[in-house]
N, C-alpha and C positions, 0 to 999 in steps of 0.2 A: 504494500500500500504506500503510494507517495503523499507524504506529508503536505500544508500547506502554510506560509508562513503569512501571514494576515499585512498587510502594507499601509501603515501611516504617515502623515503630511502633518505635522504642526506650522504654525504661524512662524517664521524667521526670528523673530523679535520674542518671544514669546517672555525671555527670561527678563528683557527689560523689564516688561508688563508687573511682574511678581517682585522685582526689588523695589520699584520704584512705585509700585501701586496706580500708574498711570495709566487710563486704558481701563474701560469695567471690566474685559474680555477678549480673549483669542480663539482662534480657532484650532481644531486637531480635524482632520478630514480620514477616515477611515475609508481604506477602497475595497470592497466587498466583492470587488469584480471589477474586470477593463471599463463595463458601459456603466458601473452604479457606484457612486460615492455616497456615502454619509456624512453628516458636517454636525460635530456636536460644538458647543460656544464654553467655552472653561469662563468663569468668575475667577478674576486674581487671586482672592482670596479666601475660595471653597478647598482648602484642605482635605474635604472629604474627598474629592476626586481627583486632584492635584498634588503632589509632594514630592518635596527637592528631597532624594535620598543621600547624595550627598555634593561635593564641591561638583558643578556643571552636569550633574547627571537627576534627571528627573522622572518620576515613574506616574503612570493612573494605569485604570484598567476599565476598558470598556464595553459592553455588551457582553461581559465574562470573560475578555482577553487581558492580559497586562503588558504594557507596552512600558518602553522605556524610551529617554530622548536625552541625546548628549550633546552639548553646546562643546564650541571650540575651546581647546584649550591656548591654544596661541594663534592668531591670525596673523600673516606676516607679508603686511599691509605695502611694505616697502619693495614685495617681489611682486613684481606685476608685470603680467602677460593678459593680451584677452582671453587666451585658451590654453593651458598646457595640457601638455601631452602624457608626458612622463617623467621620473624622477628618481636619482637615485640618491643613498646618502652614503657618507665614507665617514668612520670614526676611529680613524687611527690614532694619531697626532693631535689630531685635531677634526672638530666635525668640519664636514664640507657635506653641500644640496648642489647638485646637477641636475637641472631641468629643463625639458627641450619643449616646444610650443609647434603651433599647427604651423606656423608661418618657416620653418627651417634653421630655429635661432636656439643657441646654448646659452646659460649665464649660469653659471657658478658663486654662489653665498657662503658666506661662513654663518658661523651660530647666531652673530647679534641681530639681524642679517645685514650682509656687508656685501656686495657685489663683488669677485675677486676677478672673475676673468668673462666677459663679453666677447660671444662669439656669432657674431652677423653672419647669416645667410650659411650657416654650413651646412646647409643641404638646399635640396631644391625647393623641397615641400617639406611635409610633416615629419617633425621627428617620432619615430614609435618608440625607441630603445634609445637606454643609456646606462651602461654602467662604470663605475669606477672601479681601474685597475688596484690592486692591495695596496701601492703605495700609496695613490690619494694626487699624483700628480699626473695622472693621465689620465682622459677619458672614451671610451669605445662610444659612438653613436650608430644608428642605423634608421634611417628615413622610405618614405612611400617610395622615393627616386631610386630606389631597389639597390645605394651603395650604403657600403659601413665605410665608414671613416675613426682614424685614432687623432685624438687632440691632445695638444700639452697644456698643460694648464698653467706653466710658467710661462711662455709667451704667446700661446695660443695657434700653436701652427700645428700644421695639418702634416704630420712625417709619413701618413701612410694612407692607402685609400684602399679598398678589398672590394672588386666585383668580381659579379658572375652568376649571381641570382636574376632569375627574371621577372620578375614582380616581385613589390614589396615586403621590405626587412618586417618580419612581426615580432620579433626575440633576440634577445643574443644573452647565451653565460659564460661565465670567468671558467678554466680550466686551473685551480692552483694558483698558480702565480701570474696567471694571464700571458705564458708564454704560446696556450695554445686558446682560443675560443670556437663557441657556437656560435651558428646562427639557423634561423629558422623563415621561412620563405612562404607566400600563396603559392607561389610557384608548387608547392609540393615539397621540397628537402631542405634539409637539415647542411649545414658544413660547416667541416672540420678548420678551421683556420690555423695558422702556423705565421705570429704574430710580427716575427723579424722579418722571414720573406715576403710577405705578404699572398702566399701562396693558399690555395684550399686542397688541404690534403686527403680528403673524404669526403664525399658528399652518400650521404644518408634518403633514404626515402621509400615510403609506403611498400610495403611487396605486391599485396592487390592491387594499389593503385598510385602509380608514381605520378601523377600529377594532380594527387589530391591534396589540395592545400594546406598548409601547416599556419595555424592562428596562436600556440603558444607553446610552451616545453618547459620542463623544468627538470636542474641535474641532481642526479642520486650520486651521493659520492660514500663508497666503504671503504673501507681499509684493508686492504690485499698485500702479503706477505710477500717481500722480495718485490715492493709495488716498484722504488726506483731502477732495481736491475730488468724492470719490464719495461720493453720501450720498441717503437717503432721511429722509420726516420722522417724529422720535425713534430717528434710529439713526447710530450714531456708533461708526465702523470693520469697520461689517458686510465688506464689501468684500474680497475675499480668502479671506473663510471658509467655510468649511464642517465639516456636522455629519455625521458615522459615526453610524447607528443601528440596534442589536439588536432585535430584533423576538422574540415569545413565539411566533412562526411559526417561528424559525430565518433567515427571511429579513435581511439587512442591508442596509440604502438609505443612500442620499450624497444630500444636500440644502445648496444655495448660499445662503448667509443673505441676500446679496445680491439675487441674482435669484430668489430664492423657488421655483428648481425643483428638484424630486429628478430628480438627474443619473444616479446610477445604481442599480442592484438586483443584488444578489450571492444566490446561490441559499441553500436551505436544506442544507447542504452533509450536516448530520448527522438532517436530520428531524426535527429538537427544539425547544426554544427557544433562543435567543443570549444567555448571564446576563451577562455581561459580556464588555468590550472595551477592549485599553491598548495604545500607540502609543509607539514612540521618539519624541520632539517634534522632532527631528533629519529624521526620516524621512516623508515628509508623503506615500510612497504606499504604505509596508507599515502593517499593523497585524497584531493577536493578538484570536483571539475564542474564549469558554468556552461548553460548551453545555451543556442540562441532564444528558445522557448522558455526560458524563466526555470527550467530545470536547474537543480543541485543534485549532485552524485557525491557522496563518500566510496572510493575504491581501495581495495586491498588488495594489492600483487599477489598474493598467494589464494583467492578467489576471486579471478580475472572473470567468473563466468558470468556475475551481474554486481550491483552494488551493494556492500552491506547497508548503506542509508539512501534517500529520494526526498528529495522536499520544491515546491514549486514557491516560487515568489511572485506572486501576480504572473498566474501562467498567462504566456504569451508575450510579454514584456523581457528581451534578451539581457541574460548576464553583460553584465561589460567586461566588469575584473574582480578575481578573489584574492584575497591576501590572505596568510596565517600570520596571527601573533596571539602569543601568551595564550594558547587555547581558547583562542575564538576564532573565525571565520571572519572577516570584513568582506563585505558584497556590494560591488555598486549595479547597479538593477536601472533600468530605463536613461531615463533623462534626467532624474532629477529626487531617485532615492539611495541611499545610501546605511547601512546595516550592520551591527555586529551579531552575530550567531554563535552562541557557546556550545563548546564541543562534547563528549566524552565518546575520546579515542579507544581505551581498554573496551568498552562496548559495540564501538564503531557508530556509535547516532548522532547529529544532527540536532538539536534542541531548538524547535521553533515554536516552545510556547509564551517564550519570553523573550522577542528579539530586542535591543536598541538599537535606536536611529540615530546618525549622525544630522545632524540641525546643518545641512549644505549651503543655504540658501537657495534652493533652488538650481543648484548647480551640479552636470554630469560629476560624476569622480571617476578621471581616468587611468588614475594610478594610485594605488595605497604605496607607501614605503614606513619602516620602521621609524619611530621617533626615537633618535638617540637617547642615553638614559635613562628611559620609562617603557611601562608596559604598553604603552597607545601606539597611533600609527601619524602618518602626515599624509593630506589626501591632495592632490591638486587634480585641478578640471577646469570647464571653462566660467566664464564670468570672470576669470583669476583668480576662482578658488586657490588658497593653499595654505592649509590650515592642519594646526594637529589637536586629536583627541585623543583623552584618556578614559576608555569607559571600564 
């Protein structure tokens, strides 16, 4: 049986209304369904159905549901794009935010936030992908314009460029120390990159069907004995790893970087496409996969034959992106909802009778990313979302 997780809208503002007493009431909109909403009207100051449980997180419960709702914990007012895309954070040394926008632009912040390195126009179009190499002074992109590009973040030049995909970058991850990476493609395949040459030493893809497009991937990385004496030439730490990949089929394949073979194939469980896919790093044989139909999947690699959990979020309304942290789920869902879902792994379920909402403003979330030293996350989207919450 697929679960369903009930969809609420509160008022933006809402939390002024309650400190400040101004305002008799706001609204909370419950969607019961795509064509039917509900609109009930909260009193400031009806505790009965209203209650801050604690700093920025506030709970009721309506028609027998209990909902929760999380206000920003930091808004950071001074990064501003019309739309971002994606995001990554680096917290070696020092924290650093990488964030690329629909228009083909990088800009790099530190914590207060402080612009460190502007990077105009490095790509044609949208950025999809960005990650930060381990040391925090380089960063990988990959844009709609179907190339990845490396950038230094000390003076911003461009030392490398990697084509060879034919439609759009939709992923890329670090191998190790970043001397070897992924990337993932509509195109249909996965490759191996070989980050000094600029060469792709592998190219990966569906065995039913090589040009069915790849929307996300995520690396399993164990620990394999004699992992450095295993080695191929231009690959450094493949050994041990392996890549999760969604498919625009719905289907998802497991592929060994190592041995170059896709190990396994998990069915199309909701008929649709797989938009994305997030993984506890902890947990190396469950994952969470979103589909375009508002479906949720909890999957187990050791019972590939259906899902141990299902849950829909306003079926028909496509996953955007999931993230894991701290044993919760973050979901962004349509245009303009955004969720946390509490997990328990040792059972394998999905807990959607208490979700919170992230209070977005009305703005997509295109990307979650970890908020450094806390259990929350940092969401950016358009509007210029980019804010972090701790729920």
């Amino acid at each position: 049986m697929v679960k369903t997780v009930t969809v609420c809208h509160i008022q933006p503002d809402f939390a002024e209304y309650l400190d400040t007493g101004v305002g008799e009431e706001f609204y909370i909109n419950l969607d019961e369904s795509l064509n039917h909403i509900k609109e009930y009207r909260v009193k400031c100051r009806d505790d009965s159905l209203f209650q801050e449980l604690s700093r920025n997180l506030y709970g009721t419960e309506l028609d027998g549901k209990k909902f929760r709702f999380c206000t920003k914990e930091s808004d950071y007012a001074d990064i501003v794009s019309d739309r971002w895309t994606c995001i990554d954070v680096n917290d070696q040394s020092a924290t650093l935010y990488a964030l690329g926008d629909a228009e083909g632009n990088i800009r790099v912040f530190n914590s207060i936030p402080t612009l460190q390195q502007e990077i105009l126009s490095a790509h044609l179009d949208e950025i999809t992908t960005l990650r930060f190499f381990p040391s925090g002074q380089v960063v990988l992109s990959g844009s709609t314009d179907m190339r990845l590009k490396i950038w230094s973040l000390v003076d911003g030049t461009n030392p490398r460029t990697f084509e060879g995909h034919k439609a759009q970058i939709t992923d890329t991850c670090m191998i190790g120390r970043g001397r070897n990476f992924v990337s993932s493609s509509l195109d249909g395949t996965l490759k191996l990159w070989e980050t000094g040459s600029g060469l792709a030493v592998h190219t990966f893809h569906r065995k039913e069907n090589s040009s069915d497009g790849v929307n996300t991937m995520n690396l399993i990385s164990e620990n394999t004995k004699d992992q450095d004496a295993l080695s191929h030439n231009l690959e450094f730490g493949t050994a041990g790893k392996r890549i999760i990949a969604g498919h625009e089929s719905g289907v998802i394949t497991l592929h060994d970087l190592f041995t170059k073979k896709q190990t396994l194939q998990l069915p199309s469980t909701f008929m649709c496409s797989c938009n994305t896919l997030t993984r506890n790093p902890s947990n190396n044989d469950q994952f969470y996969a979103g589909y375009q139909n508002g479906g949720l999947a909890q999957w187990d690699l050791r019972k590939p034959e259906q899902p141990l959990d299902q849950a829909y979020i306003n079926e028909g309304i496509p996953i955007n992106r999931l993230y894991y942290r701290s044993n919760g789920l973050y979901v962004s869902s349509g245009v303009d909802t955004a969720l946390k879902l509490d997990l328990d792994e040792k059972k394998g379920t999905i807990h959607c009778e208490n979700p919170t909402f992230l209070v977005v403003n009305d703005s997509q979330v295109a990307q979650f990313a970890a908020a450094p030293r806390s259990g929350g996350v940092i969401a950016v989207g358009n509007w210029g979302l980019c804010s972090s919450y701790n729920c």
